[in-house]
VOPAGU-2260 file (C-alpha; in pm, 1 decimal, decimal comma):
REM VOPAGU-2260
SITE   aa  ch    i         X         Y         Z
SITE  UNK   A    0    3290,3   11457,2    5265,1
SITE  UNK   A    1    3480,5   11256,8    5512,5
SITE  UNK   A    2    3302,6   10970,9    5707,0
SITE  UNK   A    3    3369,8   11066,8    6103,8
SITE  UNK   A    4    3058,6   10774,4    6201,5
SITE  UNK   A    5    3376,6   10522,9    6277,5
SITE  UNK   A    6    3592,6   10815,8    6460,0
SITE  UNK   A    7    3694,7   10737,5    6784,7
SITE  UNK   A    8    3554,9   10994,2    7071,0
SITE  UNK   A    9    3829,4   11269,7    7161,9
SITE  UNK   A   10    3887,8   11119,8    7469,6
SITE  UNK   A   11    4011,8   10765,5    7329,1
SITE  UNK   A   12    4173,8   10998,1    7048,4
SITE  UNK   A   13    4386,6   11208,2    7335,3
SITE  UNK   A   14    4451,2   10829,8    7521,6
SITE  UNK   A   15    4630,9   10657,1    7182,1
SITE  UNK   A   16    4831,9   11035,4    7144,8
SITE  UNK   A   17    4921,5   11042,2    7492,0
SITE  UNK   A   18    5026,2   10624,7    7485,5
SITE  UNK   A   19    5360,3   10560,0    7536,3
SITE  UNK   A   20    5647,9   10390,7    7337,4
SITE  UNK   A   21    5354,8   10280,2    7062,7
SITE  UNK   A   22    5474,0   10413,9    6793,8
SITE  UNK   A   23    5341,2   10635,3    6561,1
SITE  UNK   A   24    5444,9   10976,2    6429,3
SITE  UNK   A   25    5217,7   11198,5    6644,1
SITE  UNK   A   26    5293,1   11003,9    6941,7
SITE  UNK   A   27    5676,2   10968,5    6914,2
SITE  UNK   A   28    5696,6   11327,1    6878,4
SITE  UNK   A   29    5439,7   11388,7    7235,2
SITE  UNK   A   30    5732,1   11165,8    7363,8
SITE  UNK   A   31    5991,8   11328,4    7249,4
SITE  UNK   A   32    5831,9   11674,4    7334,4
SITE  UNK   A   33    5796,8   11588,9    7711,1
SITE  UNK   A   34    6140,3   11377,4    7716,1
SITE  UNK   A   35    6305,5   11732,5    7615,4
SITE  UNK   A   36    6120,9   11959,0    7856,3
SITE  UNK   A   37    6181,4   11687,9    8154,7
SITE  UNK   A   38    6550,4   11708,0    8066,4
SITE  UNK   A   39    6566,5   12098,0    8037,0
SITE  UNK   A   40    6397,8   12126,0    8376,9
SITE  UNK   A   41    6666,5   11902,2    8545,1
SITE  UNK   A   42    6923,5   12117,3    8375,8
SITE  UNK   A   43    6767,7   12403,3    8487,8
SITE  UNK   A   44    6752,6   12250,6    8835,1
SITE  UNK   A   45    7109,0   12235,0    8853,5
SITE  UNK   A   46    7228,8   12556,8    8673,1
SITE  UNK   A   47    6984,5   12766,3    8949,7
SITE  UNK   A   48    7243,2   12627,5    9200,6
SITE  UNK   A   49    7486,9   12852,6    9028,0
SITE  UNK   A   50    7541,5   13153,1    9156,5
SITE  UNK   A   51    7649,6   13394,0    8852,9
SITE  UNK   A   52    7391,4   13191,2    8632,7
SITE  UNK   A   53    7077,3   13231,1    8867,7
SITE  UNK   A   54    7198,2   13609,1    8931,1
SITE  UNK   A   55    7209,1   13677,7    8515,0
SITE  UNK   A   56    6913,2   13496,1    8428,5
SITE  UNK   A   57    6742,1   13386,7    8707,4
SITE  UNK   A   58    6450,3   13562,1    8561,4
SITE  UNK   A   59    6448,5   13304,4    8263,2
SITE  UNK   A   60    6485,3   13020,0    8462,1
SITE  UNK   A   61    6167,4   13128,1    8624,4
SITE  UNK   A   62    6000,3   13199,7    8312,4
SITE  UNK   A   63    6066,0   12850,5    8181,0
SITE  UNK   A   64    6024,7   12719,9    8523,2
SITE  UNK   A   65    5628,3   12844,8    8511,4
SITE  UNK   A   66    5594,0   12727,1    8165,5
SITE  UNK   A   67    5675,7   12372,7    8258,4
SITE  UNK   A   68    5428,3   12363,3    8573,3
SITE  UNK   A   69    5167,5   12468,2    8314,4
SITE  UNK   A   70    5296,7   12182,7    8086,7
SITE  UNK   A   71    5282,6   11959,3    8275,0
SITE  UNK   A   72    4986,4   12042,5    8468,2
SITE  UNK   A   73    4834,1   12018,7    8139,5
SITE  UNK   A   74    4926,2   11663,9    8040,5
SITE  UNK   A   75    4880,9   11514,5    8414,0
SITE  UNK   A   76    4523,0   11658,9    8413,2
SITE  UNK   A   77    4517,9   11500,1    8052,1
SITE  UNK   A   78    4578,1   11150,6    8106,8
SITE  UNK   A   79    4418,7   11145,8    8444,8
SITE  UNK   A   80    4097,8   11243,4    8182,6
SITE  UNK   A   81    4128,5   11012,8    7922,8
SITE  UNK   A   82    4244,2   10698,4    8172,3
SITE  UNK   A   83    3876,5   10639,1    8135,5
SITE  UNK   A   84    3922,1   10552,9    7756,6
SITE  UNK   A   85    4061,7   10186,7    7829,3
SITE  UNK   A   86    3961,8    9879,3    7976,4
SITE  UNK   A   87    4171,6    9930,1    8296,0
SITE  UNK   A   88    3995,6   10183,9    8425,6
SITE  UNK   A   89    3658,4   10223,0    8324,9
SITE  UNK   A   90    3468,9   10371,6    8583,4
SITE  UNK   A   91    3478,6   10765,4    8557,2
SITE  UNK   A   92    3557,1   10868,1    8924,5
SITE  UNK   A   93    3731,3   10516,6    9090,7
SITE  UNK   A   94    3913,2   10450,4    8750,9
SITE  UNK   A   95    4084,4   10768,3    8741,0
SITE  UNK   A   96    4171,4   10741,9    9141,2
SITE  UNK   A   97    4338,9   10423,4    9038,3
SITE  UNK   A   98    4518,2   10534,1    8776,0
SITE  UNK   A   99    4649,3   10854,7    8997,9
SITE  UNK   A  100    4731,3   10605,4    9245,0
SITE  UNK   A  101    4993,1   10402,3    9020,4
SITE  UNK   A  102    5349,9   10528,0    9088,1
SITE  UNK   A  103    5431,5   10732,0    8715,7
SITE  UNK   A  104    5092,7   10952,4    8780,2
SITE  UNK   A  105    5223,1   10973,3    9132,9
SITE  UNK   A  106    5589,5   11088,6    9018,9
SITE  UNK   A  107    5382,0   11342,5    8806,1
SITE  UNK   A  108    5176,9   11499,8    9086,7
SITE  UNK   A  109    5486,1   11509,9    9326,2
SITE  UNK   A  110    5660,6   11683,8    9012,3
SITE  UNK   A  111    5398,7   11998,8    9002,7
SITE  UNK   A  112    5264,8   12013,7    9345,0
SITE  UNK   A  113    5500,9   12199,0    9494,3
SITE  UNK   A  114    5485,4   12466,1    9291,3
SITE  UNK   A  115    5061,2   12465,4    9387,5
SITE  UNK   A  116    5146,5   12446,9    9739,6
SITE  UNK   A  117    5386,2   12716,9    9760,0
SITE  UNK   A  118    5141,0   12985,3    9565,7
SITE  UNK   A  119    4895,3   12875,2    9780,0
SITE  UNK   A  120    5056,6   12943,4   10105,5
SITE  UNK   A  121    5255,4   13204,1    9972,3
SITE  UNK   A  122    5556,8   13111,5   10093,8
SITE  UNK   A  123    5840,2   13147,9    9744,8
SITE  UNK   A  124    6100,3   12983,1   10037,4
SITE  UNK   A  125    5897,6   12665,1   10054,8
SITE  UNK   A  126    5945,4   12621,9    9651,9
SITE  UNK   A  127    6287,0   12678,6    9630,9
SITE  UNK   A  128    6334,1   12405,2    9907,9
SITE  UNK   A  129    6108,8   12138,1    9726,0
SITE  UNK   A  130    6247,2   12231,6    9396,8
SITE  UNK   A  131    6477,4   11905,8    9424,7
SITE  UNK   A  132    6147,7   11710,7    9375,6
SITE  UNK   A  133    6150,1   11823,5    9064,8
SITE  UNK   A  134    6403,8   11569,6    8950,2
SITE  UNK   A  135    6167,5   11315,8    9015,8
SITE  UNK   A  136    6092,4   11420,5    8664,5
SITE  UNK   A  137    6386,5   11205,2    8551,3
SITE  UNK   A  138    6212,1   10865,4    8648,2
SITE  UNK   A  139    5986,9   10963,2    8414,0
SITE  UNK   A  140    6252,5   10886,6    8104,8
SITE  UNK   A  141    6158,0   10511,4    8180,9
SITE  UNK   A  142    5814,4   10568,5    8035,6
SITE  UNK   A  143    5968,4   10705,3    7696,6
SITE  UNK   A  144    6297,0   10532,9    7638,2
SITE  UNK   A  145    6306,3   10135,8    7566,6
SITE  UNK   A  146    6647,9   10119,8    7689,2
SITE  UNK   A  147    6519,5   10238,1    8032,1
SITE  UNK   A  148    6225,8   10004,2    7946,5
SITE  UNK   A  149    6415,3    9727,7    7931,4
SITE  UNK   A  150    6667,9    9761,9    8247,5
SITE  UNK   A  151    6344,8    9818,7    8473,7
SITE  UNK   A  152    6211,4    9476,1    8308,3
SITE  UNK   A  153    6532,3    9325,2    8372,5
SITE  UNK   A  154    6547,6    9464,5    8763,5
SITE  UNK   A  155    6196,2    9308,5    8783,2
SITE  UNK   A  156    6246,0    8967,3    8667,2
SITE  UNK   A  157    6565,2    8927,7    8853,5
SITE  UNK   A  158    6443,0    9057,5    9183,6
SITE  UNK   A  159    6446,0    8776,1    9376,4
SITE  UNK   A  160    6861,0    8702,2    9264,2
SITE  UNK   A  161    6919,1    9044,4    9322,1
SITE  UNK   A  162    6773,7    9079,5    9642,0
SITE  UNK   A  163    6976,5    8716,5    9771,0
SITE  UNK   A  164    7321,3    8935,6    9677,6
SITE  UNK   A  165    7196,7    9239,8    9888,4
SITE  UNK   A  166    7096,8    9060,7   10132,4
SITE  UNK   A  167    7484,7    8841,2   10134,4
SITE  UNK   A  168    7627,1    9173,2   10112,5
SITE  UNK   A  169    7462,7    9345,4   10396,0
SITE  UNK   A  170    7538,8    9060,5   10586,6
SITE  UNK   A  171    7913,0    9056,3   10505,8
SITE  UNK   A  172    7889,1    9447,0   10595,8
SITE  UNK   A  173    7771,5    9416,7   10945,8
SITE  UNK   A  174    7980,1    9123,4   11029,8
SITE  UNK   A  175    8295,7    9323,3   10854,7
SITE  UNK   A  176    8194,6    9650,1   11060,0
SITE  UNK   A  177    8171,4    9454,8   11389,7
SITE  UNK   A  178    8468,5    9284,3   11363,8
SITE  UNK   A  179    8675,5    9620,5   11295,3
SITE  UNK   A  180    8522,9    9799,2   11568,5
SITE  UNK   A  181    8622,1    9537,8   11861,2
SITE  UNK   A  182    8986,9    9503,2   11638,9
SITE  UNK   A  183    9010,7    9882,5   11608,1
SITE  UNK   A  184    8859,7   10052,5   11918,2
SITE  UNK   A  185    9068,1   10123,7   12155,6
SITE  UNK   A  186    9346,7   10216,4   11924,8
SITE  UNK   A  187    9096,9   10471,8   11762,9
SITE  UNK   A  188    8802,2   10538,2   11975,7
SITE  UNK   A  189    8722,7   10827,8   11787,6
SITE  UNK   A  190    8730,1   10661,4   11440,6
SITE  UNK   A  191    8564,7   10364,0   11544,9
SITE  UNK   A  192    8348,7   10460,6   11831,2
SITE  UNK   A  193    8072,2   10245,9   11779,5
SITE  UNK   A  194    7956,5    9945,8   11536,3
SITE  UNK   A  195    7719,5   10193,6   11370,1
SITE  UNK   A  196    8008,0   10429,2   11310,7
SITE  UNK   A  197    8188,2   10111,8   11171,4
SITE  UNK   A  198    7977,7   10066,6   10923,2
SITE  UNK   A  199    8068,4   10391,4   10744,5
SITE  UNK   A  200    8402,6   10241,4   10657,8
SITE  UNK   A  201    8250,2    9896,8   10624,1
SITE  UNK   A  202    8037,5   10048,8   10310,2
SITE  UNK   A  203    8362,1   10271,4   10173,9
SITE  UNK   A  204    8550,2    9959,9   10196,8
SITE  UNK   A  205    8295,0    9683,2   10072,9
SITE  UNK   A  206    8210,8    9912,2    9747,7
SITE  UNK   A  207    8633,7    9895,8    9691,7
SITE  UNK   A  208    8600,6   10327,8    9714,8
SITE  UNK   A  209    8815,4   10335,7    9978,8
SITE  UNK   A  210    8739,9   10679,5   10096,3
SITE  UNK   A  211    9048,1   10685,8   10363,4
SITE  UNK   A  212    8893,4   10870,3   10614,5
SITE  UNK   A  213    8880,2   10603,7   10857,3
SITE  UNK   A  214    9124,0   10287,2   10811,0
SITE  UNK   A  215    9266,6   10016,9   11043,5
SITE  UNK   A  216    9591,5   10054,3   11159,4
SITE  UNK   A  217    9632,0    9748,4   11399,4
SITE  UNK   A  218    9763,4    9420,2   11219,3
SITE  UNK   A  219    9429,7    9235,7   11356,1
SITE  UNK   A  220    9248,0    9567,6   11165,1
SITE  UNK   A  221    9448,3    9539,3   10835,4
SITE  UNK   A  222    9411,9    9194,8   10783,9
SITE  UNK   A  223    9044,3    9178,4   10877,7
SITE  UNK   A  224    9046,5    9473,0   10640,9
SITE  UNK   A  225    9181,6    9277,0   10342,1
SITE  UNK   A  226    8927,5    8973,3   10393,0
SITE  UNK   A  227    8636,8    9281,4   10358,7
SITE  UNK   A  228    8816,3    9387,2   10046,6
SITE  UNK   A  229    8816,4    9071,6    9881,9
SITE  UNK   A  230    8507,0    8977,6    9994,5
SITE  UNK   A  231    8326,9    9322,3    9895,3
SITE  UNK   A  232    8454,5    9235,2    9466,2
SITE  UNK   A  233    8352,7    8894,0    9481,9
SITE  UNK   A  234    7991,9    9012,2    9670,0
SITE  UNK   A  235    7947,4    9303,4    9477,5
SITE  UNK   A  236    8062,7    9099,4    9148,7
SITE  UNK   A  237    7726,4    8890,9    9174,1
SITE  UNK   A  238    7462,8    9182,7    9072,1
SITE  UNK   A  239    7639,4    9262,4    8759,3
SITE  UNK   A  240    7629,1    8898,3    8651,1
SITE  UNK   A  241    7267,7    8881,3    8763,2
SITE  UNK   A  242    7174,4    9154,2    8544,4
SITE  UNK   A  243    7395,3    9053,0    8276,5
SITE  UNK   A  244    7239,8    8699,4    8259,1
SITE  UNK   A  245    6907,9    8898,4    8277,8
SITE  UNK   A  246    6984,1    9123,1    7990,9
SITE  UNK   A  247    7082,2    8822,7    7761,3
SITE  UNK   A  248    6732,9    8645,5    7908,8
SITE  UNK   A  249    6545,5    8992,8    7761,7
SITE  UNK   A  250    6697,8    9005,4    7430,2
SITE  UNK   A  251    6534,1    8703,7    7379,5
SITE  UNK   A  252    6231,5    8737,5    7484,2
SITE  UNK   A  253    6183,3    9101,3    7331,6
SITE  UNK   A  254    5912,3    9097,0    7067,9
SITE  UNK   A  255    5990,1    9199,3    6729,4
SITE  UNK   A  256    5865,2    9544,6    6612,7
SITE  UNK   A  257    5740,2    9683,5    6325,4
SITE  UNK   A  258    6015,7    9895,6    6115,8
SITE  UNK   A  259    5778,0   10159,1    6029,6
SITE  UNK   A  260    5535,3   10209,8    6274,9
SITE  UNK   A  261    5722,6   10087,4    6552,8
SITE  UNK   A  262    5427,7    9882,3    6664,7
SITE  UNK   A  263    5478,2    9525,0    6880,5
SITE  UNK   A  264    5444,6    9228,2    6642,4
SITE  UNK   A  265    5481,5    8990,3    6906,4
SITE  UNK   A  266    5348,8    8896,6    7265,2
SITE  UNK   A  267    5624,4    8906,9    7538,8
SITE  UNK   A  268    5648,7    8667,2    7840,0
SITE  UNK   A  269    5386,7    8694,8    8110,9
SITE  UNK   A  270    5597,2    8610,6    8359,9
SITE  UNK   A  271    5723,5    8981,5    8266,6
SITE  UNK   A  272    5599,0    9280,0    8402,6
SITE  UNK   A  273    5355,0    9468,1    8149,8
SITE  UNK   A  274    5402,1    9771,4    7899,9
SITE  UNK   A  275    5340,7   10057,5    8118,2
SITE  UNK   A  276    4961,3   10162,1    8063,0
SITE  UNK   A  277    5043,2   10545,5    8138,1
């Protein structure tokens, strides 16, 4: 007869199943399980917005729709219960408020309360309008992919770079955007009525899209114009080095894994923000 003294309690049983990017059959396939439902719901977001498609089976979309609330009803109220089972949060009714307070158990709660707001004022309008929270779902892919893992590490630990090149660039925009509304106005008041209307061609011109709606057409506005251009690539060239360097930085500080169980064989740097707990 099997031994079940050194068993772990179901709840700290349902916390290692429900963990993360650990590794482990039973848990890689939880992931992959709720990677493939979060993914179905955002396509099914986006094929309701088509007309013959919602009008043929709109009644399937709603069937699948009502079995992913209950899905993920089900694992939200399930690792809101066994967030208890670590070290993080150990006392039974403040622990688990702190957990739901951290932003993926947030992003989960947005993702189904809609749904339990609409039923309970009745009101079927009032879901279809907060159905776009529902791809909030998507953030969620960070949690299960290390790839997605590893570009929010790299967003962290250059956040300080990247914010210096927002900040230059939203500089450079309101200076460009000023400078073609006093160059521009009264040859198109319409176009470039005020400096806050500017800075709609300021952004379309800065990000090299060029949307053509609204463009200089004084020599003072063309050449000011050009100066934005180049000095939207050589602004916007800086995050993508930033993150490059950071991706490089990553790779190297990535600990080694175990081939079969996937498990971390090394510690990473604690300058780094940590595995995700949830």
């Amino acid at each position: 007869m099997h031994d079940t003294t050194d068993d772990p309690p179901p709840k700290h049983r349902l916390a290692t199943l429900l963990a993360t990017g650990e590794g482990g059959t039973p848990r890689q396939l939880v992931d992959w399980c709720v990677m493939a439902l979060i993914v179905l719901n955002a396509l099914l977001v986006m094929l309701e917005t088509v007309g013959s498609l919602d009008a043929q089976y709109g009644h399937l979309f709603e069937a699948f729709a009502l079995f992913s609330i209950a899905a993920f009803t089900v694992e939200y109220v399930a690792r809101v219960w066994a967030a208890t089972a670590g070290e993080t949060y150990t006392r039974p009714v403040i622990g688990r408020l702190r957990y739901m307070a951290r932003p993926y158990p947030l992003i989960d709660l947005l993702a189904i309360a809609p749904f339990y707001l609409a039923a309970a004022l009745g009101n079927v309008d009032l879901l279809f309008l907060m159905r776009p929270i529902w791809l909030l779902r998507l953030t969620r892919l960070t949690r299960y992919s290390s790839r997605m893992q590893t570009l929010e590490r790299v967003i962290w630990a250059k956040r300080e770079d990247l914010s210096i090149a927002l900040s230059g660039a939203t500089v450079l925009l309101v200076i460009a955007s000023s400078l073609l509304y006093y160059a521009e106005h009264d040859a198109q008041p319409e176009a470039f009525s005020s400096i806050p209307a500017a800075l709609w061609w300021g952004i379309a011109t800065l990000t090299t899209v060029g949307y053509g709606d609204v463009v200089p057409v004084t020599p003072l506005g063309k050449a000011l114009a050009g100066l934005t251009m180049v000095g939207g690539v050589a602004f916007f060239a800086l995050p993508a080095s930033i993150l490059a360097s950071g991706f490089l930085e990553d790779r190297e500080a990535t600990p080694m894994t175990c081939p079969h169980c996937g498990e971390r064989l090394g510690a990473r740097d604690p300058n780094r923000p940590p595995h995700h707990e949830d």
